[in-house]
N, C-alpha and C positions, 0 to 999 in steps of 0.2 A: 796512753799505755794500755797493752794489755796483760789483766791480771787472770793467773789461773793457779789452779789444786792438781797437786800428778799425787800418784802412789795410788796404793791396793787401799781398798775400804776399810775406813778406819784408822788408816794412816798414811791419809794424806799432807801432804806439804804443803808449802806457796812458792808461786814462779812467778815469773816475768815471761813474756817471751820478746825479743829485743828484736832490733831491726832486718838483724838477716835472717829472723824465723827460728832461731835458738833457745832454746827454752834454759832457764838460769833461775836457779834458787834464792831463793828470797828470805830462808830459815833465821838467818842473824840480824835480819831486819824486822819482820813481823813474826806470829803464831802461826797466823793462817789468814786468808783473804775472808774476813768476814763483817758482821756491824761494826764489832769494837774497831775497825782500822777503815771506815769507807768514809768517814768525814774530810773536809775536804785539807786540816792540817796536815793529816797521815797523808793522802793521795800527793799532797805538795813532798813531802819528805821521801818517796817512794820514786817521784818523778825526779827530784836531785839527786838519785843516786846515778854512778855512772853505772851502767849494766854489764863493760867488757870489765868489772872490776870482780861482776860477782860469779860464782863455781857456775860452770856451764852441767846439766843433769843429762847424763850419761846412758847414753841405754834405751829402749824402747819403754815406753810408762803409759801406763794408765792415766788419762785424763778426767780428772773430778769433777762435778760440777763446780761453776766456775765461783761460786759462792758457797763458803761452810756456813750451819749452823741457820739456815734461815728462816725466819719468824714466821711472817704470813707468808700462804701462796696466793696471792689474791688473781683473780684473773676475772678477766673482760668478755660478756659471749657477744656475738651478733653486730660485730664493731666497725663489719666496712660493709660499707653499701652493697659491693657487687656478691659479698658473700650471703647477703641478707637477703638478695633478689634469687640466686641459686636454689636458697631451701624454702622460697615461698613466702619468710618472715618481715614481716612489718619491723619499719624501722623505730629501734628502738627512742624512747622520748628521754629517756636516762640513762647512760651506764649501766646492762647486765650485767650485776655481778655474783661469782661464785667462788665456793672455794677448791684447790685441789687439796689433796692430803702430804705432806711433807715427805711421808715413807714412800710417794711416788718418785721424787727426786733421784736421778742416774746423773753421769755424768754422758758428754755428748756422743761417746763412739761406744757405751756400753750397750747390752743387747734389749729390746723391748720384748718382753713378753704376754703373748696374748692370755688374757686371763680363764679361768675352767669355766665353760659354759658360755664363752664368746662367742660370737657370730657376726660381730659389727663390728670389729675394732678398725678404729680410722685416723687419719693423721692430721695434723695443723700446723704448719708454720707459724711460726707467734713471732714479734719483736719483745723482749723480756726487759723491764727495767730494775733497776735497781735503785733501793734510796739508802740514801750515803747522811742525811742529816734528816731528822725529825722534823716530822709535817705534819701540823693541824690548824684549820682552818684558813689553809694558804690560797693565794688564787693563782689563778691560770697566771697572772703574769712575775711570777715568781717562784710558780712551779718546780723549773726545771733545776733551779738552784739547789734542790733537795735530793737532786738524781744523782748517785755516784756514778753509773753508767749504762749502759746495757750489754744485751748479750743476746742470742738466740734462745728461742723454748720452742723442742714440738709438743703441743697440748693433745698426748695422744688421748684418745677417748672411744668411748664405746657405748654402739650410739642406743644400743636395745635397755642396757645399763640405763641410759641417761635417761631414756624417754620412759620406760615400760615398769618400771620397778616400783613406781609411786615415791613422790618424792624431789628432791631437788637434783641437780643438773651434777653434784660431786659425786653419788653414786658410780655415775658414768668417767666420770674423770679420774680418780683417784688410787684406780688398782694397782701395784709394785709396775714401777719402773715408767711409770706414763708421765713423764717430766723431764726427760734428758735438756739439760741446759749446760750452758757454754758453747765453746769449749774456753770461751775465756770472754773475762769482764772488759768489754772495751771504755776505758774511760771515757766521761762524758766531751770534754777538753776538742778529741776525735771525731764527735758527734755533733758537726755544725747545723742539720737541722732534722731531729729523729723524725721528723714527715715528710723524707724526700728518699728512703733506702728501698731499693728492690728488693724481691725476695720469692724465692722457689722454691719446690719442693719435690724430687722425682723418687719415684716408685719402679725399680727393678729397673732404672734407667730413664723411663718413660717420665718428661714434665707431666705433673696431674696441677701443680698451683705453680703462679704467676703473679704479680703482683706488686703493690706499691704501697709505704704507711699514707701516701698523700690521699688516699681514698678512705683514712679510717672518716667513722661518723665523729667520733667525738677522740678531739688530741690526745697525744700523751697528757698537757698541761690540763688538759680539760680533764683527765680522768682523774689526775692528781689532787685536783682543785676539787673534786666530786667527794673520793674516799675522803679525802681530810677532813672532810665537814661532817665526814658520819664516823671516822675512828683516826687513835692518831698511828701514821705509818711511821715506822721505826727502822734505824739503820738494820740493812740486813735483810729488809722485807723485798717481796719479789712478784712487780705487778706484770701479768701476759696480758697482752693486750686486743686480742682477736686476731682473726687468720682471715686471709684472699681468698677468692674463690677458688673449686677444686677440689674440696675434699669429696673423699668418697661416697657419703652419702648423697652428693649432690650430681655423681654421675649420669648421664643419657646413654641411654632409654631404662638403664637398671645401676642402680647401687653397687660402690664395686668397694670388699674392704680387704685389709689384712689378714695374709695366711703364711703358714711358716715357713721360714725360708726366705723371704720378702726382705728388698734391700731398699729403705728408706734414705736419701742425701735429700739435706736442707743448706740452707746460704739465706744470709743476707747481706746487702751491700757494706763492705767493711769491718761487719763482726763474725766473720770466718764461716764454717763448715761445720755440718754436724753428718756421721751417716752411722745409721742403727738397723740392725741386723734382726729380724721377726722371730721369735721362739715361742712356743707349747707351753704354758704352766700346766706343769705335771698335774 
């Protein structure tokens, strides 16, 4: 299935979108696509209903991220080999991990804006997951069981922010709007091996990233199995997992990043499209 949020900020709904790509309301069945309904009884009851039964939504909408209300942003740096080899870094022996901040969260066709006193801002394709039932001290080979699904994230970030400021890696991550996810939750059911989906990401048309989850260093189940054992992830939480090579800062012969006007499209293999449009914070 895939599940998504339309409406204006703040009142957003829950959809379906059904086979022929029609987006259908979800309002009489759940709240909202979020922890309380990701476990896997709700996903079973959501997946029996028939979808030509429920109101088809009407109109041009605003698409919300693809999850309300969510707990942690936990995200993964330095995760695939060839991204690690780009900026120079040694591979990591654990799981980087950092946080973004929540008030970063867009949905996937809203606009990115570069924050006051930017000069770096750059892009990331991420594979985004999602956990659907509580995890602590789970292992890799039980992992997956805990994923309600995934979804796309670009991890946008800014890289003067991240490095220059003193401090940890969320400085840089975490400005308004550096988080656009979805555009919708693809159930896990869909996802017969999340280490095998392509994924790109072009800049004013131009491929800048390319790439595959089969290159992260350390699995989804592995990253899974990592957090658990140091905090417990809860329905609703929302782990990125690292980006391919390509981002801007890792351009030849100079560093190429974000300027206004700038038209961002991401994909990955089966969980749809994202494109976000570059803007000025006043």
């Amino acid at each position: 299935m895939k599940l998504l949020r339309y409406g204006a900020i703040g009142a957003e709904k829950p959809g379906i979108l059904d086979d022929a790509g029609i987006l259908r309301d979800l309002s009489e069945h759940v709240n909202d696509i979020n922890g309380d309904m990701l476990d896997d009884a709700n996903i079973a009851k959501l997946r029996a209903l028939d979808p030509e039964i429920l109101p088809i939504v009407e109109g041009k909408q605003r698409i919300a991220p693809c999850v309300g209300n969510i707990g942690k942003f936990l995200c993964i740096g330095l995760n695939y080999s060839d991204h690690a080899a780009e900026t120079g870094a040694e591979i990591p022996k654990h799981p980087i991990l950092f946080f973004k901040a929540n008030s970063a969260i867009v949905g996937a066709y809203d606009d990115v804006m570069i924050p006051r006193g930017s000069t770096k801002t750059d892009w990331e394709v991420e594979l985004g997951v999602v956990i659907g039932k509580a995890a602590k001290y789970v292992t890799k080979e039980n992992a997956l069981d805990h994923v309600a699904g995934y979804c796309i994230v670009n991890d946008v970030s800014e890289r003067h922010f991240q490095a220059n400021l003193t401090g940890q890696w969320t400085k840089g991550k975490s400005c308004d709007t550096f988080g656009p996810t979805g555009p919708w939750l693809v159930t896990r059911d869909e996802v017969v091996d999340p280490q095998k989906l392509d994924m790109a990401l072009d800049v004013n048309g131009k491929r800048m990233q390319r790439g595959n989850t089969s290159t992260m260093i350390f699995t989804v189940a592995e990253i899974i199995e990592h957090l658990s054992s140091l905090m417990t992830l809860h329905p609703g939480d929302v782990i990125t997992t690292g980006t391919p090579p390509g981002v801007g800062l890792g351009m030849k012969p100079e560093p190429v990043f974000l300027k206004e006007g700038d038209i961002m499209d991401l994909s990955i293999q089966g969980l749809g499209h994202q494109c976000q449009k570059v803007g000025q914070d006043a």
